[in-house]
KOLTOR-817097 format. One record per residue (C-alpha): x, y, z; residue in one letter. Coordinates in nm, 4 decimals. Example, Ala and Ser with C-alpha at 12.3 -4.5 7.8 and 13.67 -1.06 7.14 Angstrom:
REM KOLTOR-817097
SITE        c1        c2        c3  vexgu
SITE    1.2300   -0.4500    0.7800      A
SITE    1.3670   -0.1060    0.7140      S
//
This chain:
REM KOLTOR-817097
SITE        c1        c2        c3  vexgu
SITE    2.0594    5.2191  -16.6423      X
SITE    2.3590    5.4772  -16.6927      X
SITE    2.3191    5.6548  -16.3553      X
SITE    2.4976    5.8781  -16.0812      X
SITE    2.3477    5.9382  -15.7179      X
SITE    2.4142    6.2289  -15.4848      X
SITE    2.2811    6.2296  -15.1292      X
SITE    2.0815    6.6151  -14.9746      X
SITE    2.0532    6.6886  -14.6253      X
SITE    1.8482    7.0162  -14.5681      X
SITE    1.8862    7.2601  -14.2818      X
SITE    1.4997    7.1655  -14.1901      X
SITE    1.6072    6.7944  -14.1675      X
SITE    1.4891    6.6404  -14.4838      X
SITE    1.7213    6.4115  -14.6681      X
SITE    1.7152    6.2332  -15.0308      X
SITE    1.8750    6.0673  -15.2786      X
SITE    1.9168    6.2851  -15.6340      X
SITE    1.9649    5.9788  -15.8796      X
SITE    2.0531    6.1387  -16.2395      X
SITE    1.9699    5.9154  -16.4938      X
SITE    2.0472    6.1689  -16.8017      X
SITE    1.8681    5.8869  -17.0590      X
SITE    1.5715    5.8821  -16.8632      X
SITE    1.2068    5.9719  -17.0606      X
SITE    1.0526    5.9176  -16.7342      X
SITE    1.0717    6.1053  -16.3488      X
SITE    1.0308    5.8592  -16.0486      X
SITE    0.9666    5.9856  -15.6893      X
SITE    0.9559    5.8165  -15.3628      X
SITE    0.8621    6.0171  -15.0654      X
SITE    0.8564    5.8359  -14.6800      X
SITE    0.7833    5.9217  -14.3440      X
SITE    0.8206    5.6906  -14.0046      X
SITE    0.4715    5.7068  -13.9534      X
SITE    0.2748    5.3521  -14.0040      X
SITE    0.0678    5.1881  -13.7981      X
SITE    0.2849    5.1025  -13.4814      X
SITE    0.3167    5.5068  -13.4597      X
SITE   -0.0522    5.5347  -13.4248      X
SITE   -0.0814    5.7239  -13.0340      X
SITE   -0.2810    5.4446  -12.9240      X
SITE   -0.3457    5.0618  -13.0345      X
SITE   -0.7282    5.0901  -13.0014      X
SITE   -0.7132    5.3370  -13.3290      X
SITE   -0.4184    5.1461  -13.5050      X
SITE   -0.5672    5.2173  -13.8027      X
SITE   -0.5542    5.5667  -13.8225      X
SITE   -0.2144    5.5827  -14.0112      X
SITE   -0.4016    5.3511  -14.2553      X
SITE   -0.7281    5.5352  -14.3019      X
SITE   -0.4997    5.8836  -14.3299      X
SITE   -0.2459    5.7094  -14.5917      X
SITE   -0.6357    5.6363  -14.7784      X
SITE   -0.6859    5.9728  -14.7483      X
SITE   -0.3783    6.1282  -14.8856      X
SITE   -0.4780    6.2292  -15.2446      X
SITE   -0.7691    6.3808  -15.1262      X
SITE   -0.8469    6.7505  -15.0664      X
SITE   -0.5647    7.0198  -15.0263      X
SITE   -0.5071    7.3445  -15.0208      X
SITE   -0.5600    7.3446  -15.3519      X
SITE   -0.8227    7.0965  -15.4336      X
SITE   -1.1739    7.0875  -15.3334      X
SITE   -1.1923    6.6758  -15.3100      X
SITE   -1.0040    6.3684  -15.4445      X
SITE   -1.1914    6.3568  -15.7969      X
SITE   -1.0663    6.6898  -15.8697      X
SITE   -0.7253    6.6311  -15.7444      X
SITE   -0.6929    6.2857  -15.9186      X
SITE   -0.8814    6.4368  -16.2077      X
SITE   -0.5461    6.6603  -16.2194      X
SITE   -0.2886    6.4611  -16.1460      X
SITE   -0.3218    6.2166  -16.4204      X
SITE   -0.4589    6.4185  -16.6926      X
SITE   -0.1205    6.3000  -16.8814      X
SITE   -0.0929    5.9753  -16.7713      X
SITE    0.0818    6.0511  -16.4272      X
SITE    0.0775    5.7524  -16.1587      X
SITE    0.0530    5.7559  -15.8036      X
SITE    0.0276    5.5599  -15.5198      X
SITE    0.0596    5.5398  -15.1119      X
SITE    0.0959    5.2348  -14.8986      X
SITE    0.1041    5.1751  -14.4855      X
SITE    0.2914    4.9197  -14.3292      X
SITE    0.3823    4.8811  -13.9395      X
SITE    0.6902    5.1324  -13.9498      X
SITE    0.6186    5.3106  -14.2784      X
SITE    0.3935    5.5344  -14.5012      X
SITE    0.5374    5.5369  -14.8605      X
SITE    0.4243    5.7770  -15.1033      X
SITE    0.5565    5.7166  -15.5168      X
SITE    0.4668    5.8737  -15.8254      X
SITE    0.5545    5.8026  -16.2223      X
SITE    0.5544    6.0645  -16.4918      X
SITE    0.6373    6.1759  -16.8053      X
SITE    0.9436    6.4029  -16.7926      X
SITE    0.7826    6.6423  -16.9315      X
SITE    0.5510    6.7499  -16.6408      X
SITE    0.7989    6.6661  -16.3968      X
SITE    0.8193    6.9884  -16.2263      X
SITE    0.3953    6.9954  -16.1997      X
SITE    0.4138    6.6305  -16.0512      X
SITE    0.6541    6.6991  -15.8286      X
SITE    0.4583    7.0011  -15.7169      X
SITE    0.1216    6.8142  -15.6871      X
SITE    0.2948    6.5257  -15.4633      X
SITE    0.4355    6.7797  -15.2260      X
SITE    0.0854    6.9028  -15.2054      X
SITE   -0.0654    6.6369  -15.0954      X
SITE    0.1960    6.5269  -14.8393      X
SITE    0.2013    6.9187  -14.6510      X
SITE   -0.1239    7.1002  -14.7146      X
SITE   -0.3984    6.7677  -14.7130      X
SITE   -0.7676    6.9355  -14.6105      X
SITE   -0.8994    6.6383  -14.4041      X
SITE   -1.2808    6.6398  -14.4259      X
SITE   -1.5589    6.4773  -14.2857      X
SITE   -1.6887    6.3585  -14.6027      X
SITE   -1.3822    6.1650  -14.7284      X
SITE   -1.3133    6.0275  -14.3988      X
SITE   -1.6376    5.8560  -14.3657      X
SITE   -1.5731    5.7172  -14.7420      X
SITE   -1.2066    5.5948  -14.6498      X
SITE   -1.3329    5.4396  -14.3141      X
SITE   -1.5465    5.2156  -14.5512      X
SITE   -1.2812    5.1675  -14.8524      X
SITE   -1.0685    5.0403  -14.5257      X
SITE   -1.3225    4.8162  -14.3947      X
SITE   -1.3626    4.6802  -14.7328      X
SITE   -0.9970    4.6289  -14.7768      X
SITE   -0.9020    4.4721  -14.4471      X
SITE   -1.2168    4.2242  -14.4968      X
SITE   -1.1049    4.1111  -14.8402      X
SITE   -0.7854    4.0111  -14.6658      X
SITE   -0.9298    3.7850  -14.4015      X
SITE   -0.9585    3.5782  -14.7462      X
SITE   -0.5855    3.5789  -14.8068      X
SITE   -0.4373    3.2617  -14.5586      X
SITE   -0.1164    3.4345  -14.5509      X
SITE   -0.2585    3.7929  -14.4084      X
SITE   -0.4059    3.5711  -14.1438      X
SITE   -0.1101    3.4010  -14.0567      X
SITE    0.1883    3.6265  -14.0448      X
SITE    0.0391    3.8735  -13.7862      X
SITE   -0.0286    3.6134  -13.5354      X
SITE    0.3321    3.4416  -13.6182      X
SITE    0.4758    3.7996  -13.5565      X
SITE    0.2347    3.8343  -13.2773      X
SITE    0.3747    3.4771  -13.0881      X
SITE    0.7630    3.6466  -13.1080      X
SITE    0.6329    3.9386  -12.9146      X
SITE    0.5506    4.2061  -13.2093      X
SITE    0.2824    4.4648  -13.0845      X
SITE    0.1242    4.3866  -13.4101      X
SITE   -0.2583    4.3653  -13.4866      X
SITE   -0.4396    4.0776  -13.7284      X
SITE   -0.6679    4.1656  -13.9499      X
SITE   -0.9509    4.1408  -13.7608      X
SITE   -0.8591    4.3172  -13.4694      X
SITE   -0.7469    4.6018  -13.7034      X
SITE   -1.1151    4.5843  -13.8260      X
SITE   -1.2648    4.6675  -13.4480      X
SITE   -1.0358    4.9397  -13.3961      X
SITE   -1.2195    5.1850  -13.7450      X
SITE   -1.5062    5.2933  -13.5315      X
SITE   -1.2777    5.4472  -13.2681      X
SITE   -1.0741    5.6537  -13.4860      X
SITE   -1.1708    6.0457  -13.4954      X
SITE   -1.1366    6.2976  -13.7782      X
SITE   -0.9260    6.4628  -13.5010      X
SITE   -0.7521    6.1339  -13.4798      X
SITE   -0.6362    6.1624  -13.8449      X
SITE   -0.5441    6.5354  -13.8317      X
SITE   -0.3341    6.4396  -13.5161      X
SITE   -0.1404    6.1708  -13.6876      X
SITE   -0.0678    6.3838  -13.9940      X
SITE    0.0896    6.6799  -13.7884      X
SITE    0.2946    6.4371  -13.5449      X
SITE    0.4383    6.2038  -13.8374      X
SITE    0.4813    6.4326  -14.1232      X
SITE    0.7382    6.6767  -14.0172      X
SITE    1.0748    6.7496  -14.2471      X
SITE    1.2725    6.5738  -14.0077      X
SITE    1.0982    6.2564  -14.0910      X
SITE    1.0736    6.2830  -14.4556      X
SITE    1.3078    6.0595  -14.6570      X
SITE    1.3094    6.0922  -15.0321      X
SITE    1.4418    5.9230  -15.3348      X
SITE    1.3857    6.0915  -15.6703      X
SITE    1.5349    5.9383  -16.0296      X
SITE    1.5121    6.1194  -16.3655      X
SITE    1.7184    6.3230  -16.5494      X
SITE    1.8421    6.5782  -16.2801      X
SITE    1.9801    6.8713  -16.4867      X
SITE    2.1409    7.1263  -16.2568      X
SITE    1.8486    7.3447  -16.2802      X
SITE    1.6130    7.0644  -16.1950      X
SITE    1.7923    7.0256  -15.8912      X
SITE    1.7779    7.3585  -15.7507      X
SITE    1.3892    7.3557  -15.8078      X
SITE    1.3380    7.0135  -15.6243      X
SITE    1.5704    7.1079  -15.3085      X
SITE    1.3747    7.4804  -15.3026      X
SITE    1.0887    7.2571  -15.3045      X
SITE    1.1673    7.0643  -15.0176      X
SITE    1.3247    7.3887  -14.8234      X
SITE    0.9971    7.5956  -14.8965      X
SITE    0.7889    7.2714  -14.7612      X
SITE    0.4612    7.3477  -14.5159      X
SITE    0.5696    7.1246  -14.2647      X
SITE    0.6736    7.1687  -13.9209      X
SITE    1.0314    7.0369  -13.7778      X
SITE    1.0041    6.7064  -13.5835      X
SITE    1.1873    6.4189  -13.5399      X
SITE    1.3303    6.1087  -13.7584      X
SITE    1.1358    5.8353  -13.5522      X
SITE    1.3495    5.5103  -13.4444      X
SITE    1.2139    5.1982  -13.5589      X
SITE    1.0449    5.0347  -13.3243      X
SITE    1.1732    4.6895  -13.1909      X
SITE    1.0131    4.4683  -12.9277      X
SITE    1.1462    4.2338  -12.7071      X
SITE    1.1275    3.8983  -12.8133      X
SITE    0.9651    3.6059  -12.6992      X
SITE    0.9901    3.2486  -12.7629      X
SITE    0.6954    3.0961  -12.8891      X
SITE    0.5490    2.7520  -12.7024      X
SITE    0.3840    2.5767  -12.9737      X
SITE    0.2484    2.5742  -13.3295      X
SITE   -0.0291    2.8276  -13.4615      X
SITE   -0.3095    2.6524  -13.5622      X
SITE   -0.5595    2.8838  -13.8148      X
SITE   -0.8964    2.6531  -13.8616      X
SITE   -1.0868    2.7240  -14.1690      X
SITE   -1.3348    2.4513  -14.2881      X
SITE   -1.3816    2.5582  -14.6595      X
SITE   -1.0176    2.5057  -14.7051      X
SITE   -0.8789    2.1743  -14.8690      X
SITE   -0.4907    2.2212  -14.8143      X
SITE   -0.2581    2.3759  -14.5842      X
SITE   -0.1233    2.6944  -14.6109      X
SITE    0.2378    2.7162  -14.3789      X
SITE    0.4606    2.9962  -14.2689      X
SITE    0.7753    2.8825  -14.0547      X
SITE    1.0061    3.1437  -13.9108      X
SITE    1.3150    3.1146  -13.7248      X
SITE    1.4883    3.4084  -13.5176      X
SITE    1.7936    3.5064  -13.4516      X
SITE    1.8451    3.8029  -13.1855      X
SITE    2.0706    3.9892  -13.3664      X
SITE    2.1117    4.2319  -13.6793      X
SITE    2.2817    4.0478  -13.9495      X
SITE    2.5761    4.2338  -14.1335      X
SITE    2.5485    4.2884  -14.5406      X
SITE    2.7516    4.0643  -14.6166      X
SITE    2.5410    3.7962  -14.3918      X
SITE    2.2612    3.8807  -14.5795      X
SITE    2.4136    3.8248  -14.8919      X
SITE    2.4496    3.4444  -14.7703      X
SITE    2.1078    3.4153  -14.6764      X
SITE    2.0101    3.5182  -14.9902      X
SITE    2.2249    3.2688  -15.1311      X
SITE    2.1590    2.9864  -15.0084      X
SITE    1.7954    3.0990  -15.0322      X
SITE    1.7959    3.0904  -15.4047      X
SITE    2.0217    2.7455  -15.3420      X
SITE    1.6969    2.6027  -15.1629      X
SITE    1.4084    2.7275  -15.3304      X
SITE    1.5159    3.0135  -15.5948      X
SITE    1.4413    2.8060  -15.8996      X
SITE    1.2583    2.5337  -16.0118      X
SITE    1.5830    2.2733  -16.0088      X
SITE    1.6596    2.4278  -15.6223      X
SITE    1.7026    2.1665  -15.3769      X
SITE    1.3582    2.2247  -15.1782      X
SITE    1.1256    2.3507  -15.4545      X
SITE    1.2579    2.1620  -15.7579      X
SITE    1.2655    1.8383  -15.5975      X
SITE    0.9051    1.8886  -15.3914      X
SITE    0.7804    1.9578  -15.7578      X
SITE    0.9374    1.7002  -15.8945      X
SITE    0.7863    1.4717  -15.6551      X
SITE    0.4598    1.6521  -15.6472      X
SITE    0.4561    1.7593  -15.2978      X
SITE    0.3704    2.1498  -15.3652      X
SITE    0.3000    2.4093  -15.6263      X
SITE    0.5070    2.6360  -15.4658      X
SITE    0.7558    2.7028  -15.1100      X
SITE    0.9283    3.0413  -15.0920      X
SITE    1.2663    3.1115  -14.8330      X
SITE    1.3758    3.4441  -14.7665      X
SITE    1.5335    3.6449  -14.4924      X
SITE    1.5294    3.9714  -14.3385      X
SITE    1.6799    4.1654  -14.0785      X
SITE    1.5261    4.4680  -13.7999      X
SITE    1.7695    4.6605  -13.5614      X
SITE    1.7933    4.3916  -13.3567      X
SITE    1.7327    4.0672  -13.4705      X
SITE    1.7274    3.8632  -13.8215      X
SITE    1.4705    3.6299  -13.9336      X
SITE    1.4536    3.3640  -14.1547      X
SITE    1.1244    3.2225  -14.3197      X
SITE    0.9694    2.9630  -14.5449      X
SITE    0.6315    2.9938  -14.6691      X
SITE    0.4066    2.7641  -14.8739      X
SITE    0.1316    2.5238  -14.9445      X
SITE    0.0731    2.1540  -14.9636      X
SITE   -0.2192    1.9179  -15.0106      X
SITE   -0.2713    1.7264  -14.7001      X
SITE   -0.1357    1.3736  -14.7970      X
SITE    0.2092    1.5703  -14.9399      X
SITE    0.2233    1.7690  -14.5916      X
SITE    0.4473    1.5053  -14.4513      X
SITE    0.6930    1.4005  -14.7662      X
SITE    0.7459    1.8076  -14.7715      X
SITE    0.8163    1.9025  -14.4426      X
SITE    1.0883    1.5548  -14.4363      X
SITE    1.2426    1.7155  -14.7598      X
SITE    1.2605    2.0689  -14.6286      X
SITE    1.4253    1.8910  -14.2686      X
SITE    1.6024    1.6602  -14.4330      X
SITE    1.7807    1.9471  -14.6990      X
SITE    1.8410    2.2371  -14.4372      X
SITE    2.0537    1.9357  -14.2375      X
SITE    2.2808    1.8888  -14.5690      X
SITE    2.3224    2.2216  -14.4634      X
SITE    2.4421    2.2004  -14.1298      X
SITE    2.6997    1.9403  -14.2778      X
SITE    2.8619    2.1538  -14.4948      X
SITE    2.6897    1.9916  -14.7671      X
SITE    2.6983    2.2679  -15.0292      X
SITE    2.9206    2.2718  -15.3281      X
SITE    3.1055    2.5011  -15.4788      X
SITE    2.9350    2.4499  -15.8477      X
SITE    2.5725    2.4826  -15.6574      X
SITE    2.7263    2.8431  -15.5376      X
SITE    2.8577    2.9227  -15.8544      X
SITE    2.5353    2.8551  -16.0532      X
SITE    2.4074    3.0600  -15.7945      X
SITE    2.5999    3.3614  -15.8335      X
SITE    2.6056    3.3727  -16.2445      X
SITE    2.1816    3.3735  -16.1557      X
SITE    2.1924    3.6797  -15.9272      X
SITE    2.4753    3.8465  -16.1729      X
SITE    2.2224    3.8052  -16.4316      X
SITE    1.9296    3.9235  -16.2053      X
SITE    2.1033    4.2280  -16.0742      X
SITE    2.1795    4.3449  -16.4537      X
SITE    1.8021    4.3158  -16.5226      X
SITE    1.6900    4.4361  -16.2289      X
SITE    1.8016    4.8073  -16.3016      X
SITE    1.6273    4.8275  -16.6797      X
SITE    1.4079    5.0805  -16.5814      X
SITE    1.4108    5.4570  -16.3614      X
SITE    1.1869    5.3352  -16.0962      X
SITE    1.3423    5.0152  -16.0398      X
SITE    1.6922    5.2208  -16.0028      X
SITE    1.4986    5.4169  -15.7506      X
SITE    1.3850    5.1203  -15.5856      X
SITE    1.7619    4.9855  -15.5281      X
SITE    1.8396    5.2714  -15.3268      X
SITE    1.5195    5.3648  -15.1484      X
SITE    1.4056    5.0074  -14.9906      X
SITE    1.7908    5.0170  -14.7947      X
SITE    1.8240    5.4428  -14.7283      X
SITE    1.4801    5.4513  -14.6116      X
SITE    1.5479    5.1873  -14.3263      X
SITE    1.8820    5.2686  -14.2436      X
SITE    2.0101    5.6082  -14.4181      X
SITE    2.2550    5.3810  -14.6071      X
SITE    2.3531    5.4541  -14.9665      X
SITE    2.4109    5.1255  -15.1437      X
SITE    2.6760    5.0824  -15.3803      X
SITE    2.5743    4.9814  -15.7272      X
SITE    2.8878    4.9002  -15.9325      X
SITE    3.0240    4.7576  -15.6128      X
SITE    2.7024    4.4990  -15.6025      X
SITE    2.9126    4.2146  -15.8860      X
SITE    3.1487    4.2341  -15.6191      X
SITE    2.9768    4.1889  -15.3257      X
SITE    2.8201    3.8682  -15.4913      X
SITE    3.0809    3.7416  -15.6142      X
SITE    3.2416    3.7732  -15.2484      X
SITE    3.0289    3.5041  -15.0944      X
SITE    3.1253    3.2252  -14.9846      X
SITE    3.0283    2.8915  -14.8339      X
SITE    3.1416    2.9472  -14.4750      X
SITE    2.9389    3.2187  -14.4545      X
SITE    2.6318    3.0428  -14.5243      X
SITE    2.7219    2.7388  -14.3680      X
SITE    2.8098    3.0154  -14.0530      X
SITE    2.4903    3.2105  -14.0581      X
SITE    2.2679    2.8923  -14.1251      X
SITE    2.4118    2.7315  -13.8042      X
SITE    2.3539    3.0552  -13.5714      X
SITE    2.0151    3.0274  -13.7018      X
SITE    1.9468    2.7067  -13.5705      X
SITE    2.1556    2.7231  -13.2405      X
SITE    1.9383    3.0192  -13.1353      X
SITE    1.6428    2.7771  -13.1425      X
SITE    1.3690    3.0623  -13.1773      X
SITE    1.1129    2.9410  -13.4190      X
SITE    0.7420    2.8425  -13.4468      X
SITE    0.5242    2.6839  -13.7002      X
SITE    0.2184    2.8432  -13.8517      X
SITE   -0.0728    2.7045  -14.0916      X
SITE   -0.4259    2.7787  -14.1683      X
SITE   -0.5757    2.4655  -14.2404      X
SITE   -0.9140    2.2537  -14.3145      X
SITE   -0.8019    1.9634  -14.1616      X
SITE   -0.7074    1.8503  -13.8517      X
SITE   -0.5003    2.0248  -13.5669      X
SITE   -0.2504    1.7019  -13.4778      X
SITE   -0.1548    1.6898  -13.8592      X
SITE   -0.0122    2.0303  -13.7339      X
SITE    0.0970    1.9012  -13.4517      X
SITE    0.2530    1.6204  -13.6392      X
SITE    0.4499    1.8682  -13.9327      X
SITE    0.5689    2.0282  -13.6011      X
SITE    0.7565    1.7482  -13.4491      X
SITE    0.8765    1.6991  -13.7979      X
SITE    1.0660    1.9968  -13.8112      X
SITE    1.1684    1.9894  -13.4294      X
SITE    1.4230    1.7225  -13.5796      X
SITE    1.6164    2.0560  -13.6696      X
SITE    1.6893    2.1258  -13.3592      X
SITE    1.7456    1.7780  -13.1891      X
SITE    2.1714    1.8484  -13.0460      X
//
């Protein structure tokens, strides 16, 4: 969409991104604060940012409870949502641009003036419990944590997460609120038609906000270790394998790094005639394997991710091997990486056909980093790649030798063992 951006940094620390989209029908608003679960005082009540973040749309300064608050909020059609993950707590909202201004006013609410109370704590320590069990169900929630957990992460799993509800306080709650959300530590990104006047209201808004000064929280990063053998997950009622491999490498990866991951990413599994997924389905092996890569202040991973019957496990994990070493010979062409970039050309014009996923271009980078991508300059950037630099980054990957294996499975451990040695062959000098 037709759009301009302008960055705001307040005297009281809050900063944003204004995106104007003057077509737009609709006003989307993204509002986050360093203050997930790793920011928690203490691990024995990690969940407090959680059980808070439940607790968000609840009473205020204006509201007596949540159903009267919600009850207002959406009475024309207005959306809104929070999540908590280990750095973050994310607050968004979708509206009509007519009732902008009241939306706007509402979400601010919430964030500055909540009334914590006794009776919608107990409620969200139960919605919580509810939540975190339902996960134990999902192989890849059970998984990750301990994979993160083997590189050194101070992470929780699931089920440890669940011991910790009965130690958090109300006080607990109130204390995480007033340490976390302070303007310093509020990031924003709001899209809609910002008329000149519209802008004056929302930075008033933010100037005039009830919170206390603070600080921008650094993310946290711990150090790394280097994991000793596979992670075995044993469920019995289970009838495949579900796998999560992760390599490491201990250092940030540039931009344009990442856009070569993400290349030769799609290259391997991006579509269903890529050279790991198109072939394993071609052959049977899976129903699905995902690659992707990401990068913390101070190291970059690389993952894969899937599932496989048990008599596939081994053709798969030989195809996956046996394609990431075309890689390490240079065995990419330069038609594979055009088809490639055409596909994310295409992808990155359709990716921006609505306000809030404009919004979400800028927010999920200037809410990590304070950087303000470049939109028009994103065709360039693509078309900028090029095979040494995947061949490069690939390489690095695999010289660092920092990986491990994970699968929750209802078979037996040695097949684990077995998929293991398999892709050890990666590493063999």
């Amino acid at each position: 969409m037709r759009h301009t951006v302008e960055e705001v940094r307040l005297k009281n620390g809050v900063r944003g991104l204004l995106v104007n989209v003057p077509d737009a029908t609709v006003m989307s608003f993204q509002f986050q604060f360093r203050a997930g679960s790793r920011f928690t005082k203490s691990p024995e009540i990690y969940e407090t940012a959680h059980i808070m973040e439940h607790m968000a749309f609840g009473a205020n300064a204006r509201f007596a409870s949540e159903h009267e608050f919600e009850a207002e909020f959406t009475k024309n059609g207005a959306y809104h949502n929070a999540s908590t993950s280990d750095m973050s707590m994310n607050y968004v909202a979708d509206c009509a641009d007519f009732e902008w201004g009241r939306i706007f006013e509402l979400q601010l609410l919430s964030i500055s003036q909540p009334r914590f109370n006794e009776f919608e704590f107990k409620a969200e320590k139960g919605n919580v419990r509810n939540e975190l069990t339902g996960y134990l169900n999902n192989n890849a929630r059970l998984l990750w944590p301990k994979i993160q957990q083997e590189f050194g992460e101070k992470v929780l799993t699931y089920e440890e997460r669940l011991k910790t509800i009965d130690n958090i306080t109300l006080d607990d709650i109130r204390e995480h609120h007033k340490r976390t959300h302070t303007t310093d530590n509020l990031r924003f990104v709001i899209a809609g038609k910002i008329t000149p006047n519209r802008r004056n209201k929302i930075l008033e808004g933010f100037e005039n906000l009830q919170l206390e000064r603070g600080e921008r929280f650094e993310i946290i990063a711990d150090p790394t270790k280097k994991p000793q053998a596979p992670i075995f997950i044993h469920r019995p009622d289970l009838k495949n394998i579900s796998f999560g491999i992760s390599l490491l490498l201990p250092r940030k990866l540039t931009t344009s790094e990442m856009d070569a991951m993400h290349a030769l990413n799609h290259i391997l599994t991006g579509t269903m005639h890529a050279r790991i997924l198109g072939q394993a389905r071609k052959r049977g092996l899976t129903y699905g394997v995902y690659s992707g890569a990401s990068r913390g202040p101070k190291d970059s991973s690389w993952d894969f991710e899937g599932q496989t019957n048990y008599g596939t496990a081994k053709e798969l994990f030989e195809l996956i091997v046996s394609e990431l070493k075309k890689v390490l010979n240079e065995e990419i062409t330069e038609k594979e990486l055009e088809a490639m970039k055409s596909y994310s050309l295409g992808s990155f014009q359709m990716g921006g056909q609505t306000v809030a996923s404009t919004a979400g271009f800028y927010a999920s980078r200037y809410f990590w980093d304070g950087h303000l991508r470049d939109y028009k300059a994103q065709p360039k950037f693509i078309k900028q790649i090029s095979r040494e630099q995947i061949f490069k980054v690939a390489k690095e990957f695999i010289d660092a030798n920092t990986w491990i294996l994970g699968a929750v499975s209802g078979g037996e451990e040695s097949q684990i063992q077995e998929l293991n040695q398999e892709f050890s062959k990666l590493f063999e000098k």
